[in-house]
N, C-alpha and C positions, 0 to 999 in steps of 0.2 A: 219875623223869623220864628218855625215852629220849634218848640226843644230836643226835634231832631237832629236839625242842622244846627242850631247852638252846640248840640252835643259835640257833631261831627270838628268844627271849627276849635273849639274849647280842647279838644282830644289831642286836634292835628299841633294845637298850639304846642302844646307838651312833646310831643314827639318830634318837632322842629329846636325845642330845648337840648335832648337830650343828645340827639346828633349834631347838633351844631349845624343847622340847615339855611341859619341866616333868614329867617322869614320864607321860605321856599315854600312848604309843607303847609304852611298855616294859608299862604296866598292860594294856591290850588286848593285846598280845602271851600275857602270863601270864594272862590269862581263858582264852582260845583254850587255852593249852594244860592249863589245870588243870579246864577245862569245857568244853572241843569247842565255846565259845558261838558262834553263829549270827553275831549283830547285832555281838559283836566283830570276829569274822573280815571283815565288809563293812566296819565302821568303818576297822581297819586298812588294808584293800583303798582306800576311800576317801583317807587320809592318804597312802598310797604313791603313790597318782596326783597326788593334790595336791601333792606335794613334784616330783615329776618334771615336771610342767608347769608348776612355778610358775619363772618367769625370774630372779627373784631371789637363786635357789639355784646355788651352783657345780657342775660338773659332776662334783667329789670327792661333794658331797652326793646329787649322783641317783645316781648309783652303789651308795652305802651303801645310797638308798630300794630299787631294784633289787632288792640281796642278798636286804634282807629281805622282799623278792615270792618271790625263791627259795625260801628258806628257808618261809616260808607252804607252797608248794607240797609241799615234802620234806616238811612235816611232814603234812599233809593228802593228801599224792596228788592226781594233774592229776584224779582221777574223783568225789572230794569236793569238791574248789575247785571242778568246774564244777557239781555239784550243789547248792549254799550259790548259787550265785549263776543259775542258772536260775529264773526265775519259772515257767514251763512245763514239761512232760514231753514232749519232742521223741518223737514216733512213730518206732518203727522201720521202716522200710519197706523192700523190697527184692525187684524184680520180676525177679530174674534164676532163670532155670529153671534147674531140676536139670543139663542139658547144658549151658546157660552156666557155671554151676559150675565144671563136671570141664573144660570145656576152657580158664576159667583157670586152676586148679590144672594142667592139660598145659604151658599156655603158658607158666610160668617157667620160667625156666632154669638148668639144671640140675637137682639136686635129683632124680638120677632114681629113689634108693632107696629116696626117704621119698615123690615120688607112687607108687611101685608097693606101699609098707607100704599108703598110703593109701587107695587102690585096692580095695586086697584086704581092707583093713578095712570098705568101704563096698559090698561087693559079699557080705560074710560078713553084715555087720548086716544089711542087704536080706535075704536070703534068710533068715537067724534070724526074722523079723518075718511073713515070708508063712509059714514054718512053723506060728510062732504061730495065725496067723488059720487054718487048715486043720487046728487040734487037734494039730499033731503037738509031738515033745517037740522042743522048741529051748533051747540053754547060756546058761545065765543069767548070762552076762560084763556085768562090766559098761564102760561108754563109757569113762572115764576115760582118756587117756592122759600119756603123759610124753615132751618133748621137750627133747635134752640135744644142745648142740654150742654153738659162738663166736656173740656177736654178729651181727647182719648175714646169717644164712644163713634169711632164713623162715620163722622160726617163729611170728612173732605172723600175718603171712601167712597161713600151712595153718589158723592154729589159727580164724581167721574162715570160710575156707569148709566146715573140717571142720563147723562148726556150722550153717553154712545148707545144706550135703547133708544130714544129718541132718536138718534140720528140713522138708525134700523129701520123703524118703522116709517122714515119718510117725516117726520116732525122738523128736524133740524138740517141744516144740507150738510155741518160738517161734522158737530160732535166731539169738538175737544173742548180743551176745557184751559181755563185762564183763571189762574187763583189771584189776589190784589187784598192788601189789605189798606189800610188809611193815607198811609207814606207815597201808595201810588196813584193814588188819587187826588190827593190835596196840597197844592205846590205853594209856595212861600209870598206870593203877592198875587194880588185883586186881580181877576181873567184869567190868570192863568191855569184857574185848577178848573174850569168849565174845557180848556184845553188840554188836559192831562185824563179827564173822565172822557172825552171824543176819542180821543187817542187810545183808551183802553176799550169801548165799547166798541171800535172797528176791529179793534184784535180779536176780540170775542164773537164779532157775528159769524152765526152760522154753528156756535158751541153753547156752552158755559161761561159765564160769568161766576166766579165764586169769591164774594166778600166776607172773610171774616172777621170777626167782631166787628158786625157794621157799626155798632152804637159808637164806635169809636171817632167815625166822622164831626159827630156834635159832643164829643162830652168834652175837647179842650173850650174853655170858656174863650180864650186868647185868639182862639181861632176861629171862632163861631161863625164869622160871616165868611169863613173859608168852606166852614162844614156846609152854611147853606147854599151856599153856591156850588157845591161839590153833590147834595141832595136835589136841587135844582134842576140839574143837566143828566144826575140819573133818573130822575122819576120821569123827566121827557123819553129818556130811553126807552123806559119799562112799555113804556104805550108806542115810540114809533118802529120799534124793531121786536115787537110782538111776536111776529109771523116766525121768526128765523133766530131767534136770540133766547134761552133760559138764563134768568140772574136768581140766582143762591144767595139766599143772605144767611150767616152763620153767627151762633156767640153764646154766650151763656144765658140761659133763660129769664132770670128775671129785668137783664139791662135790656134784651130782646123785646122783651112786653113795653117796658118804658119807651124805649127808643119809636113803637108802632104805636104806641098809646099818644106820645107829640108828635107824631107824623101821620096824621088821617089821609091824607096824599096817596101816602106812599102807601100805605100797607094796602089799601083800594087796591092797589097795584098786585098785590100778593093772594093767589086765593087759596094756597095749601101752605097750613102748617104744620110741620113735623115734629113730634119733640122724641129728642134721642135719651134714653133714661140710661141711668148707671148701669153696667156692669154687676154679675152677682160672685162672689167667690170662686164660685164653679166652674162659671161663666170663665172667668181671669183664668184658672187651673188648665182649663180647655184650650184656650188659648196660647199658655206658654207651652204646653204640652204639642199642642202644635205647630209650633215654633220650633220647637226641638225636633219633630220629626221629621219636617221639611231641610233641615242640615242636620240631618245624619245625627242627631244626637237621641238619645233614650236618660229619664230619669228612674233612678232606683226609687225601692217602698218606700224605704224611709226619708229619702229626698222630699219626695211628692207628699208625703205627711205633713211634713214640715213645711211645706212650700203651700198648700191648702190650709194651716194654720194662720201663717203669714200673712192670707188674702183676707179668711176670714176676720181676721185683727182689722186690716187695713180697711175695710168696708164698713163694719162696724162703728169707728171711729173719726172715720172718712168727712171733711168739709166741702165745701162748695170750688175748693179746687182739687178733689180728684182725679186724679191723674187717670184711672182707668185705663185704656190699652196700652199708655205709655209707662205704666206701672210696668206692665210684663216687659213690653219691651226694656227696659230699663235693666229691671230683675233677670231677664236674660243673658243682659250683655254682660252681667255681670257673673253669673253664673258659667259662663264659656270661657271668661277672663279665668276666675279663681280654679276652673276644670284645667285650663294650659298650667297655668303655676304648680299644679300641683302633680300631675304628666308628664310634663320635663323631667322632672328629678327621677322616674321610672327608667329603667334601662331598655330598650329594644318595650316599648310598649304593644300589646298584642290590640287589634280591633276593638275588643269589647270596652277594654282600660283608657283607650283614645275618641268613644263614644259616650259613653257610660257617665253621667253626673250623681254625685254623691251627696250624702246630707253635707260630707264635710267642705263641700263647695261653696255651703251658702252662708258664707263666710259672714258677710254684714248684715244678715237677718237673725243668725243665731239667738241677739241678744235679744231681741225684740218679742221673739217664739216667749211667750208661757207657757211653762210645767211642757220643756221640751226633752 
């Protein structure tokens, strides 16, 4: 059992304590993970909301009900929870042309080495394809790539529209895309995770595959002959679904290099790689800056001072977990919070007052500003 579903199990125990559930909670907990069961996973699903809405319960007990929603989720991945509980197969739909494409791929910002990797990759595959069709000899590369840099720089981003240009220009037939991280891959006993990777690779033909933090497949020790079995039946993939399949692999760059350094296999399999770099102050400023424009918000001078300090601090001092775009977003949401709090208490607020952010918004960054 991986320490996902030990989690899951361990969580549910607790939350069978506090409502007095008689072992209920804890046993559908441990169906789920010793059988993937369907009808468990909604029953459980059910009892969690029940517990959370029921008024009788303190707010120590929803909390524990919460966890163990978390933990469901860690163990299953957000793309099997929503799967189990979809009645429907939502259409993929997506009416944006080929030029709509490349000029949101143009329109983020920054990023300018990995759109012109991009670029060049989608202007190579193009003209490989008309080859094709005119007999001539065209390099039988395959799509595959690898995207290694921090958190927050883009990459689940690129790796969406790398797959609807592709599927523009005739490369892919469908063009969506299917994100998977470890949880949905690698199942809790021997054969079954060679069955949980078929199962995701038939979702994804015809799109995207997007793994991130692959390295994560082999770094539990506990579960290594799960990782290679799990590595096993994708590197089969990489080569027999070539034609019609892109798989993305994503994560932080240096477990990236490791993870392709013990796997000569696989990374044969990969023949572009990307690396997405931080964000620069500026960069970030532009960003929330745009963020605020797209909902109707505007930052004052002295806001944007203070808020371009801010970045520049955070960059400066910034590790290897950098948050980068989720900094702003983050920094945003908090900035529209402390803009209502302080808007409310106005009487009859005019436009500009219910738009308008102020330095004194930025409430939890104040202290952090030097010589502000």
């Amino acid at each position: 059992m991986d320490k996902y579903g030990q989690a899951l199990i361990n969580n549910a125990s607790k939350l069978d304590a506090v409502t007095d559930a008689c072992g209920e909670i804890t046993k559908l907990a441990t169906v789920i993970v010793e059988e993937n069961s369907k009808a468990a996973t909604i029953a459980l699903l059910k009892k969690i909301s029940e517990t959370v809405d029921n008024h009788k319960y303190k707010i120590e007990v929803k909390h524990t009900a919460r966890i163990v929603n978390c933990s469901l989720i860690e163990f299953y991945g957000y793309s099997t929870i929503q799967d189990i509980c979809k009645s429907t197969t939502v259409v993929d739909e997506d009416t944006r042309t080929l030029k709509d494409l490349l000029d949101e791929l143009n329109a983020l910002v920054g990023l300018e080495k990995v759109k012109n990797k991009v670029q060049d990759l989608i202007v190579y595959q193009e003209i490989q394809k008309m080859r094709r069709e005119k007999n001539l000899h065209s390099a039988k590369n395959t799509l595959h790539l690898a995207f290694t840099g921090n958190p927050g720089t883009g990459k689940t981003t690129v790796a969406r529209i790398v797959g609807r240009v592709y599927e523009k220009i005739g490369l892919l037939s469908k063009g969506h895309f299917v994100e998977v991280s470890r949880t949905d891959l690698i199942a809790g006993y021997q054969g079954q995770t060679a069955l949980k990777v078929k199962k995701v690779i038939e979702q994804a033909k015809g799109g995207v595959l997007f793994i991130d933090e692959a390295y994560s497949i082999t770094e539990n020790d506990q579960t290594d002959s799960y990782g290679k079995e799990c590595l096993t039946e994708l590197t089969k993939a990489l080569e027999d679904y070539r034609e019609d399949l892109v798989v993305i692999v994503a994560g932080y760059t240096e477990p990236m290099n490791k993870f392709f350094e013990s796997n000569p296999g696989l990374k044969s399999r990969f023949n572009t790689f990307i690396e997405f770099n931080d964000y620069s102050s500026n960069e970030l400023c532009e960003m929330l800056t745009s963020m605020c424009k797209n909902n109707d918000y505007t930052l004052d001078n002295e806001a944007k001072q203070k808020i371009h300090l801010y970045f520049e601090e955070q960059t400066s001092s910034k590790d290897e977990n950098f948050a980068n775009g989720r900094l702003v977003r983050n920094l945003y949401d908090d900035l529209v919070m402390n803009h209502a709090r302080r808007v409310i208490n106005i009487t009859n607020p005019v436009c500009e007052e219910l738009s308008t952010i102020k330095a004194e918004d930025l409430l939890f960054i104040v202290n952090k500003i030097k010589n502000n």
